[in-house]
N, C-alpha and C positions, 0 to 999 in steps of 0.2 A: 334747382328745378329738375326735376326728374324727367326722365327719354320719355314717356308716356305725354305728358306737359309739352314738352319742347315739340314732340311732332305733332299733337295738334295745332300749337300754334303755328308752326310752319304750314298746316294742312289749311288752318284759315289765313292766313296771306298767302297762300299759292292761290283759293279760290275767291280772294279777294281782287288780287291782281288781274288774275283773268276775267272778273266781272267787268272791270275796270278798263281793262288795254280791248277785247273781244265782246264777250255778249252785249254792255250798253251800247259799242257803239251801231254794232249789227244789226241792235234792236231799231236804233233810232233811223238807221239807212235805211232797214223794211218799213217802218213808218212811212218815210216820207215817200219812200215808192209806192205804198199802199194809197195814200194820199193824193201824189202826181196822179196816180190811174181812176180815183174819183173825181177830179179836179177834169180830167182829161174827158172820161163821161158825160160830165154837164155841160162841158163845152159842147162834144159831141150831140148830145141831144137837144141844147139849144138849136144849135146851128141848124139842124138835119133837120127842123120841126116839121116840113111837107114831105120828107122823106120817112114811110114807116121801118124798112129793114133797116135805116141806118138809124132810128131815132129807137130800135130793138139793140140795136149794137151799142149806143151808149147809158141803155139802161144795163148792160151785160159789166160794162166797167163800171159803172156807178156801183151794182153789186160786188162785183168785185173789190174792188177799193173798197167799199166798207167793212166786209167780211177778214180782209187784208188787216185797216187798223184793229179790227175788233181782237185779231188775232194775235197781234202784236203788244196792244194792250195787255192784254190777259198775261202773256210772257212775260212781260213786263210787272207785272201784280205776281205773279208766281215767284219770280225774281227775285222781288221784295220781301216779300212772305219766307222763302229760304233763306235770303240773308238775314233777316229779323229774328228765323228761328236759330240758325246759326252764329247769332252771337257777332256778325259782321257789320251790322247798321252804324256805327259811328266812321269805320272806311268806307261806306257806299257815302255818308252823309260828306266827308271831305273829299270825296271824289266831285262831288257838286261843288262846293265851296272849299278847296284845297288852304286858304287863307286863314280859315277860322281857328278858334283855338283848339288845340290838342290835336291838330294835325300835322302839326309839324313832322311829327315820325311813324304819320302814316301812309307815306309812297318810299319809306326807305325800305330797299331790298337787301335784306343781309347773310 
């Protein structure tokens, strides 16, 4: 294998890894934060229904929280998209299913 070869594949499991240990899971905690504060919205503006500024206040989180997942999604599809173009989809795929076949020696760090 030739040094040109060898560092890109070290280039793609460095940026495999770190999709892996860092960005999914960052993604997924802004989700759900994104989520909790729409979640948190509806509540609000159920509750508040004879109250106008406060039934304003959780239509303010309901936007938010949606704006939040929309944005996160999107990362999320960007994400994919990079790694798909980089030749990395089969480690994002046994990052899900680390079980399946021909992953065995894709979380080995060497």
């Amino acid at each position: 294998m030739n040094p040109g070869q060898q560092a890109a594949n070290e280039a793609a499991r460095f940026v495999a890894k770190v999709n892996e240990v860092i960005l999914f899971p960052f993604i997924a905690l802004l989700m759900g934060v994104a989520f909790l504060v729409f979640v948190y919205g509806c509540v609000e503006y159920i509750i508040n229904a004879d109250n106008e500024s406060a039934r304003e206040q959780g239509r303010k989180h309901i936007l938010w929280g949606i704006i939040g997942l929309v944005v996160m999604v999107s990362a999320f599809a960007i994400l994919q998209i990079a790694a798909a173009t980089f030749g990395l989809r089969n480690v994002l795929d046994c990052g899900v299913t680390p079980t399946a076949s021909g992953c065995d020696q894709a979380f080995r760090i060497q």
